[in-house]
Structure formats: C-alpha cells, structure tokens
DSSP file (Angstrom, degrees, kcal/mol; ACC not computed):
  #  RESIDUE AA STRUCTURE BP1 BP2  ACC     N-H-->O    O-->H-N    N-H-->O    O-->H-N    TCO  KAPPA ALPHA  PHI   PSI    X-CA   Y-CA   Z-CA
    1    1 A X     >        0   0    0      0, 0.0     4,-1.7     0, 0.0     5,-0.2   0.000 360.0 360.0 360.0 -55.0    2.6  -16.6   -5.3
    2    2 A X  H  >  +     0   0    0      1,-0.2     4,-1.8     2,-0.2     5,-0.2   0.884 360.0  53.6 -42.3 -44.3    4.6  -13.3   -6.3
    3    3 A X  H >> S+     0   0    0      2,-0.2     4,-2.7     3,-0.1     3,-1.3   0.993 108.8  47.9 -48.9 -58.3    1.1  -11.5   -6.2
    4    4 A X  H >> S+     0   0    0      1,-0.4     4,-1.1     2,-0.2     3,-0.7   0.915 112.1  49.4 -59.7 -72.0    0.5  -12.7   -2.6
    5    5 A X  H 3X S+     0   0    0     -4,-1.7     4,-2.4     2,-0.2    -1,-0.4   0.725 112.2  48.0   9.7 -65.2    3.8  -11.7   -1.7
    6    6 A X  H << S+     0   0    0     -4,-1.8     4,-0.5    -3,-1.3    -2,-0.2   0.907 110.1  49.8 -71.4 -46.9    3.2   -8.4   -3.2
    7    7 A X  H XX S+     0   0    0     -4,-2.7     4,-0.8    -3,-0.7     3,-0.7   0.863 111.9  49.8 -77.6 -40.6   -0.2   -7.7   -1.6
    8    8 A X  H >X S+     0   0    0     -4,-1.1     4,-2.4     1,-0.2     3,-1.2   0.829 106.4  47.5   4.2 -83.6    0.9   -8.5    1.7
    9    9 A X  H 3< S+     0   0    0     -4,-2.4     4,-0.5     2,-0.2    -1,-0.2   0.333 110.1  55.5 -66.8  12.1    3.8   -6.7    2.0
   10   10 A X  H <> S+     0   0    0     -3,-0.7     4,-1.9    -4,-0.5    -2,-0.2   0.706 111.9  46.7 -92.0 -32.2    1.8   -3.8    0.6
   11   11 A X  H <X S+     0   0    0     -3,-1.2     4,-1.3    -4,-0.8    -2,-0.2   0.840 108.0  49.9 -25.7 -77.2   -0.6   -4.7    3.6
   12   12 A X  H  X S+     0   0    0     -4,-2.4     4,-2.2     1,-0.2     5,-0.3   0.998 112.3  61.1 -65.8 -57.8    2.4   -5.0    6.7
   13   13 A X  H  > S+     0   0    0     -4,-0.5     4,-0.8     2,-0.2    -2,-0.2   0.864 109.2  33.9 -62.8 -54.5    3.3   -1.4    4.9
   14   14 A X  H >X S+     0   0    0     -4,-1.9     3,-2.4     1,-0.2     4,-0.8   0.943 115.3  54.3 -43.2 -84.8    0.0    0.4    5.6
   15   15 A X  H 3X S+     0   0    0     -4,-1.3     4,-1.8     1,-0.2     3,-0.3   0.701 105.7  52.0 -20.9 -69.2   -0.7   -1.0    8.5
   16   16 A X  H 3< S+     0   0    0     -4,-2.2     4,-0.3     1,-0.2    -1,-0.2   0.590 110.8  49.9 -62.6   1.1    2.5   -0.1   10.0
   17   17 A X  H <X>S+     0   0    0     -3,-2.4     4,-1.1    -4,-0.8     5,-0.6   0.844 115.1  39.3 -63.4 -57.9    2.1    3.2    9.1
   18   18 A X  H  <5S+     0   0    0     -4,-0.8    -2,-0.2    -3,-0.3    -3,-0.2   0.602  99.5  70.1 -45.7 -21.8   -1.3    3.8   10.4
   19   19 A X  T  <5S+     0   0    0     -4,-1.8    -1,-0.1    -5,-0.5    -3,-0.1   0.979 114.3  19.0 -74.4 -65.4   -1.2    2.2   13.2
   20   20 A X  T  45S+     0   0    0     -5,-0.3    -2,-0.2    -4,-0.3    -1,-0.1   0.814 133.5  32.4 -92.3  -9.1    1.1    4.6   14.9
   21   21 A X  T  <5S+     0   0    0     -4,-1.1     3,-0.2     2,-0.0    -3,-0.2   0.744 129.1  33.9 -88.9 -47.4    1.1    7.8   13.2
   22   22 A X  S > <S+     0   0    0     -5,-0.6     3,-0.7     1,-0.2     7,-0.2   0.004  72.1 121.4 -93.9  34.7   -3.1    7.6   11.9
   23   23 A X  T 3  S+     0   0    0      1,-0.2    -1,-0.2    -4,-0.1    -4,-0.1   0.856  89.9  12.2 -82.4 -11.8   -4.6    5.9   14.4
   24   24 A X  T 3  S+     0   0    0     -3,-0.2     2,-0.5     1,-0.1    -1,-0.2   0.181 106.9  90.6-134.8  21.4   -7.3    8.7   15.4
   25   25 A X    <>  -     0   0    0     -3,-0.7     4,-1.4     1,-0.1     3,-0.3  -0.890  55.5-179.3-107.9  81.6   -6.7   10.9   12.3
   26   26 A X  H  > S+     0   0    0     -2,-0.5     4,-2.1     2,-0.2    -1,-0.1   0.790  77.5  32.2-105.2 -52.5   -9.5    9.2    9.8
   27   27 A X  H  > S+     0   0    0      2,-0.2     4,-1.4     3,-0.2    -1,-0.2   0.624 115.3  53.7 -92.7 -10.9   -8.7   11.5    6.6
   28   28 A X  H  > S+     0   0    0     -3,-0.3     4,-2.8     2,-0.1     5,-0.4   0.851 110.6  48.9 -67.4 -69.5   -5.3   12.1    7.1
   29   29 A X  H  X S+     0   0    0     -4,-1.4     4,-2.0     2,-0.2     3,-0.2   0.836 105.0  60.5 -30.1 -61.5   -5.0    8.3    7.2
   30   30 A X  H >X S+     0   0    0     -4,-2.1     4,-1.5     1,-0.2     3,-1.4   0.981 109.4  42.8 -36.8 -79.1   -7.2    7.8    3.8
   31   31 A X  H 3X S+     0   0    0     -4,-1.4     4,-1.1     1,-0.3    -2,-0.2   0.590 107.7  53.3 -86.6  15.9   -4.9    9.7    1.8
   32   32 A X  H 3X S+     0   0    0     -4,-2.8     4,-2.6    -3,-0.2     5,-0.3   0.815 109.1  51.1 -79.2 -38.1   -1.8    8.5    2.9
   33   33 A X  H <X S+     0   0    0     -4,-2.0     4,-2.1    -3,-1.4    -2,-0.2   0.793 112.7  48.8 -73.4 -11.4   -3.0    5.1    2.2
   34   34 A X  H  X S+     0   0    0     -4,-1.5     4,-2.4     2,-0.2     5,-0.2   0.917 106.6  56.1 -59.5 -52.3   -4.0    6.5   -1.3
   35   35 A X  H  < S+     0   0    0     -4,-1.1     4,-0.3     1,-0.2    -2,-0.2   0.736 113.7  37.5 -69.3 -28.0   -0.7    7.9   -1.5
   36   36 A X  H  X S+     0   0    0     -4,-2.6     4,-1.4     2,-0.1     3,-0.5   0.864 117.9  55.7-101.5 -26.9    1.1    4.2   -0.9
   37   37 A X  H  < S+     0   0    0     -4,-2.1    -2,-0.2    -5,-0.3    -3,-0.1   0.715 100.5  48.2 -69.6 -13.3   -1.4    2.7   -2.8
   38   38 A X  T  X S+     0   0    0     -4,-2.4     4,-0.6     2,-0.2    -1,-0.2   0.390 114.1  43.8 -73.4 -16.9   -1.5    4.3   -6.2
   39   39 A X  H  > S+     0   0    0     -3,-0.5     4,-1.5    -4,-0.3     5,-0.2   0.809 111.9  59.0-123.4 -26.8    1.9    4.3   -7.0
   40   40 A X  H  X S+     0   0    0     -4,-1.4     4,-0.7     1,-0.2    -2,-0.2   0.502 104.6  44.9 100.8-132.0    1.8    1.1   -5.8
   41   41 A X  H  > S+     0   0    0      2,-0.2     4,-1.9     3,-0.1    -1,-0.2   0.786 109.5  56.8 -77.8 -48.0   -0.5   -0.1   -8.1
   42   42 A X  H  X S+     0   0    0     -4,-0.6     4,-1.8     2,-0.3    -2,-0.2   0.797 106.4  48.5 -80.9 -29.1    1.2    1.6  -11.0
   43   43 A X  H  X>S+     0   0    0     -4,-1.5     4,-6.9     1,-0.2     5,-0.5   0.932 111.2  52.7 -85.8 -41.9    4.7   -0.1  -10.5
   44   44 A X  H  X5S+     0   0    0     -4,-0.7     4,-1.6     2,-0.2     5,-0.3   0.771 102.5  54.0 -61.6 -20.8    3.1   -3.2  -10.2
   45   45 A X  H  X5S+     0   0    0     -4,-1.9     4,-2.7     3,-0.2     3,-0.4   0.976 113.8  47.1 -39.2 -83.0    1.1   -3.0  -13.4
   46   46 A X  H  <5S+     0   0    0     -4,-1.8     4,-0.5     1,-0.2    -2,-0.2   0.781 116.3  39.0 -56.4 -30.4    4.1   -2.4  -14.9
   47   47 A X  H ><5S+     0   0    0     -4,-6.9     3,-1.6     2,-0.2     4,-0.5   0.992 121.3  48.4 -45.8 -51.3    6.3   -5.3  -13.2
   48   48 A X  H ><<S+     0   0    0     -4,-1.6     3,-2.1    -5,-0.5    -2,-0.2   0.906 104.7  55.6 -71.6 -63.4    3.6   -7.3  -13.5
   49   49 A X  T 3< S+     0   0    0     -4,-2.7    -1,-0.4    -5,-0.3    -2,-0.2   0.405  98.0  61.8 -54.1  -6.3    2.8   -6.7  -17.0
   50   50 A X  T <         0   0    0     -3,-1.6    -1,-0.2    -4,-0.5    -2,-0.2   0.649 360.0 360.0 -50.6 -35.7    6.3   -7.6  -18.5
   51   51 A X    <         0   0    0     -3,-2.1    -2,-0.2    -4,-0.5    -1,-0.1   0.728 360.0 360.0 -74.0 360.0    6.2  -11.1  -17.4
C-alpha cells in the first residue's frame, strides 16, 4: 500500500510538471523526468530497504 502511495505521488509529480512547463519540449521534458526520477528511486531504495 506504501509503494502505491509512493508511485503515485511520484506520478501526480511529473505530470504536474510536464504538463505545463514541457508540454511541447520532448527532451527537455525526458530529463527532467530523469532528474525526479533517479533520486527518487535512490531515496526510496533506501526507505524502503530499512523496513
């Protein structure tokens, strides 16, 4: 349930970032959604991995 949660609001946050700032920008848009998804990724490994 905490995952779903997680992935979700990780979701709502790209989107609302692309959505008005990348909408016709195609590569600008990739790596900003690299750039919120790698780090991310990396704190959640680590949350995730304690429990």
């Amino acid at each position: 349930m905490l995952i779903t949660r997680y992935i979700a609001t990780l979701v709502a946050v790209i989107v609302s970032v692309d959505v008005p700032f990348l909408r016709d920008r195609f590569w600008e848009g990739l790596i900003t959604n690299i750039g919120i998804v790698v780090p991310s990724a990396v704190v959640s490994l680590v949350r995730f991995h304690k429990r």
